[in-house]
N, C-alpha and C positions, 0 to 999 in steps of 0.2 A: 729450479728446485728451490727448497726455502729450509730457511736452517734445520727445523726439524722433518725435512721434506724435502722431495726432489724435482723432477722437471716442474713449470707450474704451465698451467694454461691458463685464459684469460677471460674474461666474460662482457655483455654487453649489459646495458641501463636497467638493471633487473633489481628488480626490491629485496634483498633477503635482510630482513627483521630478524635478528639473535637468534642463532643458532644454539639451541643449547650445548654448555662447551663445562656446566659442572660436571665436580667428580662426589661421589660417596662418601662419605665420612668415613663410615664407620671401615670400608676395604676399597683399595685404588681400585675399581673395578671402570670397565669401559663404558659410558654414555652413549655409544654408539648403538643404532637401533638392530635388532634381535639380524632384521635383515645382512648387514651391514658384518657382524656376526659370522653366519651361516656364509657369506659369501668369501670372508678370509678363508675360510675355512676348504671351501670349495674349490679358491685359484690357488691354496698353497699345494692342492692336489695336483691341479693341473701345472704348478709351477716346473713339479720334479720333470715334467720334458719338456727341459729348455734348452736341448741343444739345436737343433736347425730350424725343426719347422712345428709351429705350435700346435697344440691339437684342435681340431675342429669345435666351436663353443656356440654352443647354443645363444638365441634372440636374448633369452630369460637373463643367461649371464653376462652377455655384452652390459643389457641394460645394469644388473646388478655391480657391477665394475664403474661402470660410467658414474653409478650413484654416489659409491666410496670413492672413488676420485675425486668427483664432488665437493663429498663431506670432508675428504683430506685436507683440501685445499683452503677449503669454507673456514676449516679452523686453525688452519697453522696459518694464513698467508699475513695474520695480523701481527703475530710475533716476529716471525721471519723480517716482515718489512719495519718491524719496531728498532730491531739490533740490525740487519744487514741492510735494509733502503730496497730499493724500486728493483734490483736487481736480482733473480730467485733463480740463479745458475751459477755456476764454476766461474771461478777466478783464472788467470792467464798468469803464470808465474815461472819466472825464468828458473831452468831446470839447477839441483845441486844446490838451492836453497839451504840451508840449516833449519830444522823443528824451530829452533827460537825465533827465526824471523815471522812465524805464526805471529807472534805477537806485535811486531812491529811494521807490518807491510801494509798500506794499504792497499784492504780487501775491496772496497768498490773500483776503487782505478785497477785493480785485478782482472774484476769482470766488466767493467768495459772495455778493456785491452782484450779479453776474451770474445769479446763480438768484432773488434779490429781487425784481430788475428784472422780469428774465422773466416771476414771477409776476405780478407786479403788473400787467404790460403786459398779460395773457392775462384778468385779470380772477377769477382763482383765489378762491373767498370763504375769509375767512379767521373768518367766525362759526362758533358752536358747530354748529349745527344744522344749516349747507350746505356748511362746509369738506368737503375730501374723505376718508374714512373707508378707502379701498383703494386705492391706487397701485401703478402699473406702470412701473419704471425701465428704458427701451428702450439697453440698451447703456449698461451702468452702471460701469464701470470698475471701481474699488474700492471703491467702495460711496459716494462722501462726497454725492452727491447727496441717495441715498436714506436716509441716518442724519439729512441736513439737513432732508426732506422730513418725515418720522416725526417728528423735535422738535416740529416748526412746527406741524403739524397734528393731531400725537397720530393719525396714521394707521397702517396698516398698510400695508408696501413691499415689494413684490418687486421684485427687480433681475437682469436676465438679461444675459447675456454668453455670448459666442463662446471666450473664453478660460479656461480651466480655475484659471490661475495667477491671474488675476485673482479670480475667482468665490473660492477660498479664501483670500486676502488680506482682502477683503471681509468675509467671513465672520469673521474672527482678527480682524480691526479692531471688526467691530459685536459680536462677544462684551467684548470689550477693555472698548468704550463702553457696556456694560450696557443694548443694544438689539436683542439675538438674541429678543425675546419679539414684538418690532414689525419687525423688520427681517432677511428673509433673501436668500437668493441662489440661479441654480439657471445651469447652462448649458446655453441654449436658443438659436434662432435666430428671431430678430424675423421671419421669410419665414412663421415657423412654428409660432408660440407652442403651447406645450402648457397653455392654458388655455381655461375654454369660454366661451363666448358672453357677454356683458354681464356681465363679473368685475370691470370697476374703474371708481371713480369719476372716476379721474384719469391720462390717459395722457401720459408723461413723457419727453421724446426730447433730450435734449441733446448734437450733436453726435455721432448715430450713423448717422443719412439718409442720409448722405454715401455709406457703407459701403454701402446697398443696391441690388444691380445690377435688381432690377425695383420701381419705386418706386411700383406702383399697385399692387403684392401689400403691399406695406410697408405702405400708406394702410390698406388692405382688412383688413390682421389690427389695426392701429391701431384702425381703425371695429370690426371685430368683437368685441374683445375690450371696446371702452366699453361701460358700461353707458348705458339710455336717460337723455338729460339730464345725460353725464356729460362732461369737458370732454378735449381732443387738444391738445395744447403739444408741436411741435416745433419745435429748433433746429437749423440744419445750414448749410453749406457749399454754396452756389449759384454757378451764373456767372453772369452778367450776363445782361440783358435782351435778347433779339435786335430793333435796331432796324429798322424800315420799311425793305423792302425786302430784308432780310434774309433769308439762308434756311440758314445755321451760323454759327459764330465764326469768327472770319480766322484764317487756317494758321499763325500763329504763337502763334497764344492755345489753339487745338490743342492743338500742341506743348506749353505751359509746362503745363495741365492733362496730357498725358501723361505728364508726366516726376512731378508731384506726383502721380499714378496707379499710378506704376510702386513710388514711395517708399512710399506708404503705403498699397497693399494697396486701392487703391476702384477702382470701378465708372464708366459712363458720368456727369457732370453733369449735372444740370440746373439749368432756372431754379427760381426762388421761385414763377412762376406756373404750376408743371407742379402743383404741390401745391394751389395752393388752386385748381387746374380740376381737379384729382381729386375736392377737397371739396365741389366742388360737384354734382360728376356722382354722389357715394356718398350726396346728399340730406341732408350737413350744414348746419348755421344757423352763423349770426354767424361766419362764417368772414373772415379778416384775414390780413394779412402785412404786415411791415415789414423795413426795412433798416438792420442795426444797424454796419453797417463802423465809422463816426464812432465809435462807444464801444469799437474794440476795439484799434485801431492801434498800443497799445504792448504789446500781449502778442507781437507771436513778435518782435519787437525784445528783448524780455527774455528769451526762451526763448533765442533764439540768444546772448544774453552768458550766460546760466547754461549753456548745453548748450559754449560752449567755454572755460568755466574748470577750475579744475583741476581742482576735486570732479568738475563734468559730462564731462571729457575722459575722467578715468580710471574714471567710472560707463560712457561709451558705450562703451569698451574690453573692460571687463567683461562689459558685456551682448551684444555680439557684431556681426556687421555689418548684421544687418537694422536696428537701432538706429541704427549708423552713418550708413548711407546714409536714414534719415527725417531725421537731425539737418544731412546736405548738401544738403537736398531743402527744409528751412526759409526760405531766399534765395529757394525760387522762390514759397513764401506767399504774403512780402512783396512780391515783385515784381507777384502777381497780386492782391492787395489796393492796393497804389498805382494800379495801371494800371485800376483798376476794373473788371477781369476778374473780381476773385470778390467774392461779397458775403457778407455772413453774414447769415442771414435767421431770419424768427423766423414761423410760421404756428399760426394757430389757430382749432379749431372746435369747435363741441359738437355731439352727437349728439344730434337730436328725441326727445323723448317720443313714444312710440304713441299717439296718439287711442285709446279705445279706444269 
């Protein structure tokens, strides 16, 4: 995610020459093109059934979605990485903090303790001979995931993204860091990976799930693309559990998921256990899920004091108003992590070896 934005994905060597990111003089209105438009408009519809299984979406809208992810991304990932660095996800922050340590903590040892955690949580081997050798960075922002992943493991990372500007940022970054030999970038769509069958040992989703409007093709190219015995770590943005008796979320939890629908360019929600009843019905093992809210409650408290100081006011200005309106759309996170409507969730499985 990025300050005024959320998961990011990553892209490959691709030219995108300025994106127009001004705003109207004379009324804040949005620069975003009429499509673009017409398409919030369309998933905020489809947003209201987000509790289990999203509705069926037409070619027209996938691509339409994919476009404003895009464009989201195209324009906020400059400021994001101006005020928060390489890193466009959740911090790791020991639970029972105080609001004030917002100010004093730092946020990027946050989120690389957040990709530690992660691993460590999912059981990732970190010996010579089982650590993973090929990874897959599902929605990679600007690469820091997968530069972090490559160090750690001496592996080889590709990172895909929706956003072109992203994808060569990434690139300029990991030549920078003298890791273009282990680490590149391509712009692809996770619904549709252009790689074949059992290509990695390790697939790597941090806070891009969120982003996907059918989440059992998302699972399926996940599973497709591991190799046998190889391991699926995703992180993502869930709502809450629907309790007994239950049969959607109350019309006002709806609502605050549409309005964060509308800001940042996602699809229907879901819960954490749409995924790991996917993993089970795709004949994955050691399949888990947990709930990580407690460790993360002082990251959009801090995005919101960096996104409205002075550097983040006159970075969101720059970037244009689709930035804008992700960075007014921040209150309703936190509204929806308080009220324990959203969770951040963490799922994982490994794909069977064949008998053979």
């Amino acid at each position: 995610m990025a300050a005024a934005t959320l998961s990011p994905a990553r892209p490959a060597a691709v030219s995108t020459s300025g994106v127009d990111s001004t705003l109207h003089r004379s009324s804040i209105r949005p620069t975003l093109p009429r499509l673009f438009q017409h398409r919030a408009s369309s998933l905020r519809a489809q947003s209201l059934s987000s509790t289990d299984s999203a509705k069926a979406l037409s070619n027209d809208t996938f691509s339409e979605l994919n476009e404003g992810i895009a464009h989201f991304y195209d324009s906020s990932s400059g400021v994001w990485e101006d005020i928060w660095g390489e890193h466009m996800h959740h911090g790791y922050y020991d639970p029972g903090l105080p609001l004030q340590a917002a100010f004093s903590v730092n946020h990027g040892d946050a989120q690389v303790r957040m990709i530690e955690e992660s691993l460590k949580w999912a059981e990732i081997p970190e010996e010579v001979d089982s650590r993973p050798q090929r990874i897959i960075d599902v929605g990679c922002g600007i690469g820091g995931s997968s530069r972090h992943l490559a160090r750690k493991y001496g592996a080889e990372v590709i990172g895909i993204t929706l956003s072109p500007r992203q994808a060569q940022r990434a690139t300029s970054i990991t030549s920078a860091a003298g890791l273009s030999s282990k680490v590149s970038f391509q712009v692809a769509d996770a619904l549709n990976q252009p790689f074949p069958d059992s290509h990695f040992d390790f697939v790597w989703s941090m806070e891009s799930g969120e982003h996907m409007p059918d989440k059992q093709k998302f699972m399926a190219e996940l599973v497709r693309v591991t190799r046998p015995g190889g391991r699926i770590l995703i992180v993502t943005w869930c709502h809450r559990e629907l309790l007994a008796g239950e049969e959607s979320l109350k019309p006002n939890e709806e609502e605050l998921l549409k309005r964060i629908c509308d800001a940042y360019y996602l699809p229907a929600w879901c819960p954490a256990s749409k995924y790991t009843s996917l993993a089970h019905s795709m004949g994955l093992q050691d399949v888990k899920s947990d709930d990580w809210t407690q460790y993360i409650t002082l990251f959009w408290p801090a995005v919101i004091l960096s996104a409205f100081s002075f550097r983040g006011i006159s970075g969101l200005f720059k970037s244009g108003w689709t930035t804008i309106k992700g960075a007014l759309a921040m209150y309703y996170m936190v509204k929806g992590y308080n009220s324990g409507l959203i969770k951040f969730a963490l799922i994982t499985a490994r794909k069977p070896i064949l008998e053979s």
